[in-house]
FITIKE-702021 format. One record per residue (C-alpha): residue number from 1; x, y, z; residue in one letter. Coordinates in steps of 0.1 Angstrom, whole numbers, m for minus. Example, Ala and Ser with C-alpha at 12.3 -4.5 7.8 and 13.67 -1.06 7.14 Angstrom:
// FITIKE-702021
{lose 1; {123; m45; 78}; 'a'}
{lose 2; {137; m11; 71}; 's'}
//
This chain:
// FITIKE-702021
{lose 1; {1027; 837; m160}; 'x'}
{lose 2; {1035; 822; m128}; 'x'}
{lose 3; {1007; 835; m111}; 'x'}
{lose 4; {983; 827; m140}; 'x'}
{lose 5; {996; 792; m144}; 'x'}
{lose 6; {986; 787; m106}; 'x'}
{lose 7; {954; 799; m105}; 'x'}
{lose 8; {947; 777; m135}; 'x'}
{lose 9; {959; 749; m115}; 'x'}
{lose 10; {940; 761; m83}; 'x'}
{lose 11; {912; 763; m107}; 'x'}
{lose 12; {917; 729; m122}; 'x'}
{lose 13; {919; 714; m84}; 'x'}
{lose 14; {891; 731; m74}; 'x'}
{lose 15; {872; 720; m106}; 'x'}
{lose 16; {886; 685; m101}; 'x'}
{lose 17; {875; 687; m63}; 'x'}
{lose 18; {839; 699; m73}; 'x'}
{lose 19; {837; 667; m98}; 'x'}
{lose 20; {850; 646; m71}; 'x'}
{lose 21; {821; 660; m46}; 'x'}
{lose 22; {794; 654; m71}; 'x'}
{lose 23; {806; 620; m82}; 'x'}
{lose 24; {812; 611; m43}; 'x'}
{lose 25; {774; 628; m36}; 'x'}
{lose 26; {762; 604; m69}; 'x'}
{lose 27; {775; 574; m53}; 'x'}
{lose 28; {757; 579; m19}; 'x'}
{lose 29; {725; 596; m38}; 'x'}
{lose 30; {729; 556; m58}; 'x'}
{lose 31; {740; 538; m29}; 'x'}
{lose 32; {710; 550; m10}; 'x'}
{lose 33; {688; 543; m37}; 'x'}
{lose 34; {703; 506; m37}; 'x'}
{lose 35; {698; 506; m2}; 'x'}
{lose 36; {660; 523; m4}; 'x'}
{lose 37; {651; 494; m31}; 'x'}
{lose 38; {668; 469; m14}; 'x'}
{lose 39; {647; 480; 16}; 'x'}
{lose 40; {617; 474; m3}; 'x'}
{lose 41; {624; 446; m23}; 'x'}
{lose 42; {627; 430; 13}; 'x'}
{lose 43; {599; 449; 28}; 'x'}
{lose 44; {584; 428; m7}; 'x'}
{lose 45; {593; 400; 3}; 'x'}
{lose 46; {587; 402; 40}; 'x'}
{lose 47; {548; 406; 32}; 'x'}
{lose 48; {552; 379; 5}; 'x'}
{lose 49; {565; 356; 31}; 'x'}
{lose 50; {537; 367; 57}; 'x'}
{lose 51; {511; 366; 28}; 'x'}
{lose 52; {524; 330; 20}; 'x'}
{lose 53; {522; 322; 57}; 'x'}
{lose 54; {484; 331; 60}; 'x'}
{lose 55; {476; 313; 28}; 'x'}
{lose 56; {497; 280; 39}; 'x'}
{lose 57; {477; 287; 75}; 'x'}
{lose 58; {443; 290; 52}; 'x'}
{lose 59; {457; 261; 36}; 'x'}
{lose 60; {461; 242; 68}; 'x'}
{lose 61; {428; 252; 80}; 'x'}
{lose 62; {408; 242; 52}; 'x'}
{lose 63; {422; 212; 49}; 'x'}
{lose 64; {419; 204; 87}; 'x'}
{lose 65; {384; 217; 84}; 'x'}
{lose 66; {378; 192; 48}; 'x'}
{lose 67; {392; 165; 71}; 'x'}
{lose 68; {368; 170; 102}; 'x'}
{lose 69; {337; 175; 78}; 'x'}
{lose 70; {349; 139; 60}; 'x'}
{lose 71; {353; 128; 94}; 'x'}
{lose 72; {317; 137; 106}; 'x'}
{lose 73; {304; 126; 73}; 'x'}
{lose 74; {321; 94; 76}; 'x'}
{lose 75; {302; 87; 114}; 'x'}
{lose 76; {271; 100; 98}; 'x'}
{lose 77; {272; 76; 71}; 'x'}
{lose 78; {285; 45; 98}; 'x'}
{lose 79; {255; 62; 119}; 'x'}
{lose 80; {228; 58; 90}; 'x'}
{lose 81; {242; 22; 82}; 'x'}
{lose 82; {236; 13; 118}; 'x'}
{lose 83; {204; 22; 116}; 'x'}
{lose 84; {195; 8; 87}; 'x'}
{lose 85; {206; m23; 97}; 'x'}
{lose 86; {191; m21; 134}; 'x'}
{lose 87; {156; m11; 113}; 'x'}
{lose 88; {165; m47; 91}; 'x'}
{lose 89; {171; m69; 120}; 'x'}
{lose 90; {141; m50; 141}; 'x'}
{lose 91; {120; m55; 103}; 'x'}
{lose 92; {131; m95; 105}; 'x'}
{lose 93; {126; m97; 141}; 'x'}
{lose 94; {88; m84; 135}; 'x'}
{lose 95; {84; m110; 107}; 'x'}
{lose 96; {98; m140; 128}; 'x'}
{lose 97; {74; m130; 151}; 'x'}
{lose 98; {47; m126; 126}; 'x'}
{lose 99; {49; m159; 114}; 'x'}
{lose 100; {58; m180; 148}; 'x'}
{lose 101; {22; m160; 159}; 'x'}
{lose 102; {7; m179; 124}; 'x'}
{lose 103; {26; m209; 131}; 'x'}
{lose 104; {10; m209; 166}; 'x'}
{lose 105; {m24; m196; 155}; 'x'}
{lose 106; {m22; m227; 128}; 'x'}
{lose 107; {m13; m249; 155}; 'x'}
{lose 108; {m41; m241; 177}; 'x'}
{lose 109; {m68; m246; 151}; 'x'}
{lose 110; {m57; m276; 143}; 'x'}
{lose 111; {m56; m287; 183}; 'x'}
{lose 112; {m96; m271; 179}; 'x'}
{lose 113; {m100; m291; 152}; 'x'}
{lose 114; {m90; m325; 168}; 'x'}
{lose 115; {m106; m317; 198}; 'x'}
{lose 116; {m137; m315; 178}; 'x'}
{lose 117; {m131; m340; 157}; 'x'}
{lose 118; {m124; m358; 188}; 'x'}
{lose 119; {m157; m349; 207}; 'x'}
{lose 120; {m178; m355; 173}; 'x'}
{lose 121; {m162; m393; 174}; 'x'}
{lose 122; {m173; m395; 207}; 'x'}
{lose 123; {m208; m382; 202}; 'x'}
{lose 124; {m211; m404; 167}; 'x'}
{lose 125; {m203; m437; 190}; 'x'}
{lose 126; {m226; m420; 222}; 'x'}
{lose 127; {m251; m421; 191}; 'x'}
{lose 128; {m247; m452; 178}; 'x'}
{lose 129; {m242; m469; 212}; 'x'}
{lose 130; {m279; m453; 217}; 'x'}
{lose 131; {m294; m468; 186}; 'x'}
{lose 132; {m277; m503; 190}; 'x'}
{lose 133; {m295; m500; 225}; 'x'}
{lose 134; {m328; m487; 212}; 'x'}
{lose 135; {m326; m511; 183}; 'x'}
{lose 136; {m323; m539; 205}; 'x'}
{lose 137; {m350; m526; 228}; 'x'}
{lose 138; {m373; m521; 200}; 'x'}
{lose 139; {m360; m558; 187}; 'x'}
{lose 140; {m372; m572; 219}; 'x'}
{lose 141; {m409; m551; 222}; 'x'}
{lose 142; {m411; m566; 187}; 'x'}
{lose 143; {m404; m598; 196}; 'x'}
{lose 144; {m427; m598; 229}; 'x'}
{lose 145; {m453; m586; 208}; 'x'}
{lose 146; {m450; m608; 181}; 'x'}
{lose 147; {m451; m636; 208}; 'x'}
{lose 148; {m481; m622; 227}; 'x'}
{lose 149; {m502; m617; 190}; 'x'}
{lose 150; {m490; m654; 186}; 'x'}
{lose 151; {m501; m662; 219}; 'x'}
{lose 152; {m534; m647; 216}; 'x'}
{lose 153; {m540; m659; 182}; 'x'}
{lose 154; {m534; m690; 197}; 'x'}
{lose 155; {m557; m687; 222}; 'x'}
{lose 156; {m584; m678; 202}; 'x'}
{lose 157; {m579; m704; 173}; 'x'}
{lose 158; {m584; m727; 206}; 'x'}
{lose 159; {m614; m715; 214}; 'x'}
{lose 160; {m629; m708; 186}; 'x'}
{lose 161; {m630; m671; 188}; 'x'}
{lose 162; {m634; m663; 148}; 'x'}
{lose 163; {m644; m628; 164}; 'x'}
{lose 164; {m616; m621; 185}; 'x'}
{lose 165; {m589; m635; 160}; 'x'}
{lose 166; {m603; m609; 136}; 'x'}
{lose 167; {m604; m584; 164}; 'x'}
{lose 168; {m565; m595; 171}; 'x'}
{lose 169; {m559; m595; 133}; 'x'}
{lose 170; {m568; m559; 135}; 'x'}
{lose 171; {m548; m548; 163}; 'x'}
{lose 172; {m519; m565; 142}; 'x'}
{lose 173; {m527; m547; 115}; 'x'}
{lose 174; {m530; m514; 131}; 'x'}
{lose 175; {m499; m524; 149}; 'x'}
{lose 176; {m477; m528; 117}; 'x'}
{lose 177; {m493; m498; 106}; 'x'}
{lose 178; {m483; m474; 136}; 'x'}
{lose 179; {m452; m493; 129}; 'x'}
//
């Protein structure tokens, strides 16, 4: 009974010792399964933190790359605006020069014009000038020969010349007619 009651106790121990192996070989199979997830879950988050770091590196390059192309937009648009207003002031420029050439073109016609104007004065009074001159010549051939026809007349109303006076009549006639 002795002997039976022991090996039921050796039994029980050795029962109790084989529960105590697997429950002790559950908790490191669990414990390494904690520790293989936990492994993961930070291998996880290890490539979510790298994956994270390349898109806040994308991130920073895009925007970087945003800001350089608004940058060389912005001195393309100054550059263009310069331009434009060089190609205004270079238009206005053109145009003041265009009409100070008009202005000066104007102004030299009308110097043409009074210099002509002038040298037509001139020429009108070198004209009239002549005519007074020839007028008075032809006043004084007129006068001559109205004295000399008087004269003559004269002369032959003296002496009785009937003949000549007509002959004189005629040349005064022809006279007045060649005048």
């Amino acid at each position: 009974e002795a002997r039976k009651a022991e090996e039921a106790r050796k039994a029980e121990e050795a029962r109790k010792a084989e529960e105590a192996r697997k429950v002790e070989e559950a908790r490191k199979l669990e414990e390494a399964r904690i520790a293989e997830e936990q492994r993961i879950a930070e291998a996880r988050a290890a490539e979510e933190k790298r994956i994270a770091e390349e898109k806040r590196i994308a991130e920073e390059k895009r925007i970087a790359e945003e800001k350089k192309i608004a940058e060389e937009n912005r001195i393309a648009a100054e550059k263009a605006a310069e331009q434009h207003r060089l190609l205004l002031e270079e238009k206005r420029l053109a145009e003041e020069r265009r009409l100070e050439a008009v202005h000066q073109a104007a102004l030299e016609q009308r110097r043409e014009a009074e210099r002509l104007e002038e040298e037509a004065r001139f020429e009108a009074e070198r004209l009239a000038e002549e005519k007074r001159v020839a007028d008075q010549l032809q006043a004084k051939a007129d006068k001559e020969e109205e004295e000399e026809r008087a004269r003559l007349a004269s002369k032959a109303f003296d002496e009785g010349q009937t003949q000549e006076a007509q002959r004189i009549a005629e040349v005064e006639r022809l006279a007045e007619e060649k005048r």
